[in-house]
DRENKE-779973 format. One line per field, with one value per atom (N, C-alpha, C): residue in three letters; atom name; x, y, z. Coordinates in pm, 1 decimal, padded with zeros to 6 digits. Example, Ala and Ser with C-alpha at 12.3 -4.5 7.8 and 13.67 -1.06 7.14 Angstrom:
BEGIN
resn ala_ala_ala_ser_ser_ser
name N_CA_C_N_CA_C
c1 01319.0_01230.0_01320.0_01285.0_01367.0_01290.0
c2 -00569.0_-00450.0_-00330.0_-00225.0_-00106.0_00003.0
c3 00780.0_00780.0_00780.0_00708.0_00714.0_00787.0
//
This chain:
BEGIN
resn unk_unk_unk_unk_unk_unk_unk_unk_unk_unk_unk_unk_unk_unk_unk_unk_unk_unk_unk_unk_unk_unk_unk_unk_unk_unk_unk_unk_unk_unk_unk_unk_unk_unk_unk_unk_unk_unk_unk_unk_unk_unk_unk_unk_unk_unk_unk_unk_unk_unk_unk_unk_unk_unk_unk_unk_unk_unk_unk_unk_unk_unk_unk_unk_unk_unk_unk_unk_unk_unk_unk_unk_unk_unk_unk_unk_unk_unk_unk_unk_unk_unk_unk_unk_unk_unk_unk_unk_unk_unk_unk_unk_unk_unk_unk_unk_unk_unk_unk_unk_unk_unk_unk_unk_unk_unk_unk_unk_unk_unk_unk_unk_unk_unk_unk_unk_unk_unk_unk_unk_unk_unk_unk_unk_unk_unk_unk_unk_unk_unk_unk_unk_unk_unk_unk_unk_unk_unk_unk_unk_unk_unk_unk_unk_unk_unk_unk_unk_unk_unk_unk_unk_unk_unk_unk_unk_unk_unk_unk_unk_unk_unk_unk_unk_unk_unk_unk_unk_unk_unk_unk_unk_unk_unk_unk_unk_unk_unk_unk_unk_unk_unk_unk_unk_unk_unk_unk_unk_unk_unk_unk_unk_unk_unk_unk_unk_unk_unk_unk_unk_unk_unk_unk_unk_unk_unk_unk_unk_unk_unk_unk_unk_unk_unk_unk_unk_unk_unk_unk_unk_unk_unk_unk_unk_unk_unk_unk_unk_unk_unk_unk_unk_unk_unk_unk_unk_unk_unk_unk_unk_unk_unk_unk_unk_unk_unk_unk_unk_unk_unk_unk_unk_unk_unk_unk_unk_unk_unk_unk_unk_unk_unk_unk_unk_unk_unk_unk_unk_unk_unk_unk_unk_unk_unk_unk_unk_unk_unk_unk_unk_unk_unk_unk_unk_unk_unk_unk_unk_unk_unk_unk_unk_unk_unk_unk_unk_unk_unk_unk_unk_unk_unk_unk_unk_unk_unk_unk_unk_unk_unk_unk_unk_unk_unk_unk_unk_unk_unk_unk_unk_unk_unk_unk_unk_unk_unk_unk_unk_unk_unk_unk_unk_unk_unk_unk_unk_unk_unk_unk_unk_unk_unk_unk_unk_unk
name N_CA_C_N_CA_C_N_CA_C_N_CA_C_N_CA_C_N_CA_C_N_CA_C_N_CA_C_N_CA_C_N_CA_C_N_CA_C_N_CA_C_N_CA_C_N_CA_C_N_CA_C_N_CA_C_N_CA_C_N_CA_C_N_CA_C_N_CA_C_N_CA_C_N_CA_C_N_CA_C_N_CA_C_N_CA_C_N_CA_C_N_CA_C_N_CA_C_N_CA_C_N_CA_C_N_CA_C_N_CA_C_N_CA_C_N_CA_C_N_CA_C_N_CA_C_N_CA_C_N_CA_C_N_CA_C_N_CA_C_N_CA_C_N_CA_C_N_CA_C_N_CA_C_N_CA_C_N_CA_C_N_CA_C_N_CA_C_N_CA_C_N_CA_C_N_CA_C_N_CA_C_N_CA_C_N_CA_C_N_CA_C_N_CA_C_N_CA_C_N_CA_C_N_CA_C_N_CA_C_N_CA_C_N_CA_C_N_CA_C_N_CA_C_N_CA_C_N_CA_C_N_CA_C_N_CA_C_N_CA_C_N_CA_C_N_CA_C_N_CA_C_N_CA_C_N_CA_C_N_CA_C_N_CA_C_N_CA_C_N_CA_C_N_CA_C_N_CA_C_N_CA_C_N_CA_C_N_CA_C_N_CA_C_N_CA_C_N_CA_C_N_CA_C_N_CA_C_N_CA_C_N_CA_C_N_CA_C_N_CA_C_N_CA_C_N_CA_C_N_CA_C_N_CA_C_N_CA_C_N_CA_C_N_CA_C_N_CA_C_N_CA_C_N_CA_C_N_CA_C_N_CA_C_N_CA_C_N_CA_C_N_CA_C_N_CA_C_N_CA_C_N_CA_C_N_CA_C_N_CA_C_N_CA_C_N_CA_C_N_CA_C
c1 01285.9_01147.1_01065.5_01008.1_00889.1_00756.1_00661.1_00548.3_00446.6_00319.5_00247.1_00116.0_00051.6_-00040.1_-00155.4_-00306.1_-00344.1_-00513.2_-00610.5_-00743.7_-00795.2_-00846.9_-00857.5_-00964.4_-01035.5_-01208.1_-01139.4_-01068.8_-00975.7_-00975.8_-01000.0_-01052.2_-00896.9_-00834.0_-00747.9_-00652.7_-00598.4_-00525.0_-00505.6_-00621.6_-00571.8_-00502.2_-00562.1_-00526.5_-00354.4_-00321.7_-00163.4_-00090.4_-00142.4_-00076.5_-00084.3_-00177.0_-00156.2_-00053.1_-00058.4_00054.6_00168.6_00149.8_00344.5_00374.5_00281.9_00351.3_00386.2_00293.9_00317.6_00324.1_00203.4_00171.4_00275.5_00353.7_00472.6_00559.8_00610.6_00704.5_00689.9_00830.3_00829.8_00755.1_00659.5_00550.9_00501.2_00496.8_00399.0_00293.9_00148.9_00060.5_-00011.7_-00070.2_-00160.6_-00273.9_-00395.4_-00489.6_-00530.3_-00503.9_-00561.0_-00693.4_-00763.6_-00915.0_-00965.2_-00854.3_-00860.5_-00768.1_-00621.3_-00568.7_-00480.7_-00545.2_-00498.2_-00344.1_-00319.8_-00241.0_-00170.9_-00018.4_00020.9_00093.7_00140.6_00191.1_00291.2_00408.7_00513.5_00524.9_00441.6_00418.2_00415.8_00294.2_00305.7_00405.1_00500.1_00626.3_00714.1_00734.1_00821.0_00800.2_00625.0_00585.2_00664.4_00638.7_00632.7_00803.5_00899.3_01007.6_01060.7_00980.3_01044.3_00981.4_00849.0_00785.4_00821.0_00873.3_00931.0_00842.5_00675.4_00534.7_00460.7_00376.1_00196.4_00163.3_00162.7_00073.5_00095.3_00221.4_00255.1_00166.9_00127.4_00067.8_-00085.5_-00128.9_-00286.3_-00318.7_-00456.3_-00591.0_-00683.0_-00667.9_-00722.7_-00918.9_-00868.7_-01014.2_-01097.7_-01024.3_-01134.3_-01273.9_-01400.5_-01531.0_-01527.7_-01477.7_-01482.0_-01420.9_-01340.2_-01236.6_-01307.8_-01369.5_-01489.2_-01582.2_-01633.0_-01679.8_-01658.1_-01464.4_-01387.1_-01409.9_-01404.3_-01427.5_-01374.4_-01239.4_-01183.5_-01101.3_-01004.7_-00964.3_-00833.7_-00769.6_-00614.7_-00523.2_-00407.6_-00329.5_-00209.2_-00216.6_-00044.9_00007.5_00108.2_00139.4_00076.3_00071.7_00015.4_-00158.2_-00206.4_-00353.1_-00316.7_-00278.9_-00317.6_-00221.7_-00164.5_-00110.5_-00225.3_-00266.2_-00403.2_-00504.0_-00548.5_-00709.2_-00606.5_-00499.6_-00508.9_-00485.6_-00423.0_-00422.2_-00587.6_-00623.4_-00798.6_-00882.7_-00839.7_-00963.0_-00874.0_-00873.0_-00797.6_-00790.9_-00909.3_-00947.1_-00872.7_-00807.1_-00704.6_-00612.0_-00554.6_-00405.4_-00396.5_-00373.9_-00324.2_-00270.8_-00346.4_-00312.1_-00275.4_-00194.6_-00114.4_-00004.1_00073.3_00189.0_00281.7_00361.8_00443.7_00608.8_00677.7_00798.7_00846.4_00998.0_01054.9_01164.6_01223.2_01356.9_01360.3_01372.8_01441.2_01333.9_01268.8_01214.3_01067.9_01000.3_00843.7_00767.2_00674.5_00594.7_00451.1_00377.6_00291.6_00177.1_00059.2_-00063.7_-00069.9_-00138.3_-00158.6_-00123.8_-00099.7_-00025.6_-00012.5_00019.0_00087.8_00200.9_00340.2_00429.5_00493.1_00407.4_00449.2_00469.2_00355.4_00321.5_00462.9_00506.6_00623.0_00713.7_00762.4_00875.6_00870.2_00771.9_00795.2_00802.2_00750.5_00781.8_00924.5_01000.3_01144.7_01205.3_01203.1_01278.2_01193.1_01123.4_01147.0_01211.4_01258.6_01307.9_01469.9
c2 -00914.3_-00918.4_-00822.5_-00708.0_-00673.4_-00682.7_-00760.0_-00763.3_-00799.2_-00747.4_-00756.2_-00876.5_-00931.9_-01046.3_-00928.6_-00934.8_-00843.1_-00863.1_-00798.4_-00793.4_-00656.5_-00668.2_-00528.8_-00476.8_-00576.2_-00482.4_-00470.6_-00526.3_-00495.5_-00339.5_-00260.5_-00100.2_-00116.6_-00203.9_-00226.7_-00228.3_-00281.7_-00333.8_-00192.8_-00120.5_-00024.1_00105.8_00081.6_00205.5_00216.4_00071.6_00037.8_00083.8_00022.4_00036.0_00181.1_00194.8_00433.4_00489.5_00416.3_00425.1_00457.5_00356.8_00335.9_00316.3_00384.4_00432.6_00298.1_00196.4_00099.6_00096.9_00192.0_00199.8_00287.2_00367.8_00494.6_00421.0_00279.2_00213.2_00076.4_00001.1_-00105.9_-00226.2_-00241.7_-00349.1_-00448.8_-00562.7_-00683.7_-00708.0_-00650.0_-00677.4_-00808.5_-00897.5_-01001.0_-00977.4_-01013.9_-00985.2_-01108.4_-01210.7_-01331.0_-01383.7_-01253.4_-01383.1_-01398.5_-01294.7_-01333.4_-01419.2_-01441.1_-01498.4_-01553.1_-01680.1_-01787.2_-01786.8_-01812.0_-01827.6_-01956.3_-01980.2_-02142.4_-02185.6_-02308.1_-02400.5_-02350.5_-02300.1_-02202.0_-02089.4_-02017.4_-01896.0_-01908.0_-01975.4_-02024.8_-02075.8_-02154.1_-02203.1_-02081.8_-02008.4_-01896.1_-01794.4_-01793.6_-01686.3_-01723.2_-01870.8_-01967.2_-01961.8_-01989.5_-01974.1_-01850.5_-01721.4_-01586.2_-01577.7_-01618.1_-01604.2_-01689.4_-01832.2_-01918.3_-02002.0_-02003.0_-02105.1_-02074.7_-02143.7_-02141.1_-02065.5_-02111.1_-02039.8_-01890.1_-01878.0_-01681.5_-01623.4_-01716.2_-01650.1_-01664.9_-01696.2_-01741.0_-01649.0_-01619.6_-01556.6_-01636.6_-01574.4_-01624.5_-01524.8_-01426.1_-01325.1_-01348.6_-01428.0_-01449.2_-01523.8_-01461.2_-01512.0_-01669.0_-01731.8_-01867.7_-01907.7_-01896.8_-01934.5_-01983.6_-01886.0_-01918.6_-02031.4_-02040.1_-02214.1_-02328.2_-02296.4_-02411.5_-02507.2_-02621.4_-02743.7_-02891.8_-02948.1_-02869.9_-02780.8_-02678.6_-02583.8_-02630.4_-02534.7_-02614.7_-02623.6_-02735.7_-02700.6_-02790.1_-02753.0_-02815.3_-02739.9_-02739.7_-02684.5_-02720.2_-02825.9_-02884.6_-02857.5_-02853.5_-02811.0_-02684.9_-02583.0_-02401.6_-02401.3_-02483.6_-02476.9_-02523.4_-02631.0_-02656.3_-02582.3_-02500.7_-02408.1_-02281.5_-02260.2_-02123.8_-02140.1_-02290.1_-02305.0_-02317.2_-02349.7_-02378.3_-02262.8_-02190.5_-02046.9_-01907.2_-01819.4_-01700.2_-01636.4_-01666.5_-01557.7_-01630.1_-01735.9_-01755.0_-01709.1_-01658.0_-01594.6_-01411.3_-01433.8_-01282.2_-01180.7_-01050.0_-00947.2_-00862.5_-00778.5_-00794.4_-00875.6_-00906.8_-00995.1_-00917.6_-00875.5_-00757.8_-00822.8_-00855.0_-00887.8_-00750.8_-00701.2_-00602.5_-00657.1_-00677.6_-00802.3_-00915.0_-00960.4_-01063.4_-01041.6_-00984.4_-00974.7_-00969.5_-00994.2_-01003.9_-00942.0_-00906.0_-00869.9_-00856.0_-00922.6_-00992.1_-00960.4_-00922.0_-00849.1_-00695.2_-00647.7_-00507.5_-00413.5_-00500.6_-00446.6_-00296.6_-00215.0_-00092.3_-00092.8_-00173.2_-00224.2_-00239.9_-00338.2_-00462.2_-00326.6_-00230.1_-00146.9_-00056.2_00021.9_00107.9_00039.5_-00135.0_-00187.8_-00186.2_-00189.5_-00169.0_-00050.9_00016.7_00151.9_00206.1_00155.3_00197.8_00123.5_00026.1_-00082.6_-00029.9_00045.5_00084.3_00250.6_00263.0_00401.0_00377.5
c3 00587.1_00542.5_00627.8_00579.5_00613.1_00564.1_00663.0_00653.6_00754.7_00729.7_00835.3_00774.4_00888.5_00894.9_01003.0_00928.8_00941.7_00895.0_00960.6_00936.7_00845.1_00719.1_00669.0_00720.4_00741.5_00862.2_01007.7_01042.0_01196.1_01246.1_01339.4_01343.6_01383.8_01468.2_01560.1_01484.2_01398.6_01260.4_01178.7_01201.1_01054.2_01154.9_01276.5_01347.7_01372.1_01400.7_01392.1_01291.0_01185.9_01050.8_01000.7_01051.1_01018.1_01149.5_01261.4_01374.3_01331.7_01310.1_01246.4_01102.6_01058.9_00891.6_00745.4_00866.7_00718.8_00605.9_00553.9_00397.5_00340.0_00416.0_00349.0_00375.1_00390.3_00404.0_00308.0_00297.6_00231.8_00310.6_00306.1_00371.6_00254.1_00270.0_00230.9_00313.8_00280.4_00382.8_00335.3_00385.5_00384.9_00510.9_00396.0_00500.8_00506.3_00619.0_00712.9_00657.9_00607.7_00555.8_00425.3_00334.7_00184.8_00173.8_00238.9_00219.9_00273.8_00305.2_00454.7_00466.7_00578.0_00628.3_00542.2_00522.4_00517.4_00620.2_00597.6_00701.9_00766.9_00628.5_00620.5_00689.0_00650.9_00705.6_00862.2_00943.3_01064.3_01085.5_01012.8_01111.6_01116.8_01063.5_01030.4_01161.8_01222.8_01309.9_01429.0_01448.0_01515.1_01609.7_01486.5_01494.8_01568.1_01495.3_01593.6_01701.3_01701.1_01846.6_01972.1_01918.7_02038.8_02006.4_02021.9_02055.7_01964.8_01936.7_01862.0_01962.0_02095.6_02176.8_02205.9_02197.5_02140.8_02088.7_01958.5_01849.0_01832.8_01956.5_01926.9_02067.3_02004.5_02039.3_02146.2_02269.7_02357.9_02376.4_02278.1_02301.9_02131.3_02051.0_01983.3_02009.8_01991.6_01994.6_01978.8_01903.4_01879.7_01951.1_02063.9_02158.8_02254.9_02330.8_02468.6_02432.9_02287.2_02247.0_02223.9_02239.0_02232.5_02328.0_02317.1_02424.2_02375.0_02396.0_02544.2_02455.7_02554.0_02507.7_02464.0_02390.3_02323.0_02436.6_02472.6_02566.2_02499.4_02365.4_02317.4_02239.9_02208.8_02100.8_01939.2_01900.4_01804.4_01784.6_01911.5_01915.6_01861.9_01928.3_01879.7_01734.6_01679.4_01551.5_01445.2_01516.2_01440.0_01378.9_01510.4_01556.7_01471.6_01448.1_01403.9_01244.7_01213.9_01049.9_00991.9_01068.0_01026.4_01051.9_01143.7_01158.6_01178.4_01084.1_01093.9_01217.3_01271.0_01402.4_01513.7_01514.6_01636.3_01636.8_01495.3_01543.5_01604.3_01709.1_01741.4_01657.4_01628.0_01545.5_01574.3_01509.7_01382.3_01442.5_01332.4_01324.4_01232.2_01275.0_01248.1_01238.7_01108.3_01067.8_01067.1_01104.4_01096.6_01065.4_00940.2_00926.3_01020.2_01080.4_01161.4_01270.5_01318.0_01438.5_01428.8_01547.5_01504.2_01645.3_01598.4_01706.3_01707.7_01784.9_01812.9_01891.9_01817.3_01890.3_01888.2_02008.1_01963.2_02072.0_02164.3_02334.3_02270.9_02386.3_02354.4_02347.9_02445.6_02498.6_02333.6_02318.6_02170.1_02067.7_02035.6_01909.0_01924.1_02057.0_02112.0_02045.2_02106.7_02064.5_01891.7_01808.3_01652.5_01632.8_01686.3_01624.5_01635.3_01758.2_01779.5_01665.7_01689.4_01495.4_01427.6_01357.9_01201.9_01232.2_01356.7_01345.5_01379.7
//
């Protein structure tokens, strides 16, 4: 499976995805705020990433107003099925493998798997 989980107003998101050649490639994009996330989908991230907490957003705006803050697994599975802006972007399937956020580190390691 390739596909990416993704913000289409994201400056960060599109700059990736012109990075590394998504759109000239076989991609399934979903964009996170037309069209939510499911349960599925999160267990699936979940699964390649190891944690919820892998996959959640410690710099989203709504985060710093959290009170108290998430510290389970089940909490940040929660906060990110209910508000798009917790999950860390992009979310990048490359067959079998995933990668997570926008690190430079992270963007290098996808770009070597689709090459």
């Amino acid at each position: 499976m390739n596909k990416i989980y993704y913000l289409s107003t994201c400056d960060t998101c599109k700059r990736i995805i012109d990075e590394l050649g998504l759109k000239a490639r076989h991609f399934e994009f979903q964009d996170i705020k037309t069209e939510k996330i499911t349960a599925a989908q999160l267990e699936a991230m979940k699964k390649a990433a190891g944690t919820y907490e892998a996959l959640f957003s410690r710099v989203a705006l709504k985060y710093k107003t959290l009170d108290p803050k998430p510290s389970t697994e089940n909490e940040y599975k929660k906060l990110i099925l209910e508000e798009y802006t917790f999950l860390k972007r992009p979310v990048i399937f490359i067959g079998d493998r995933i990668f997570v956020g926008n690190s430079k580190k992270n963007i290098e390691e996808a770009k070597a798997a689709l090459n």
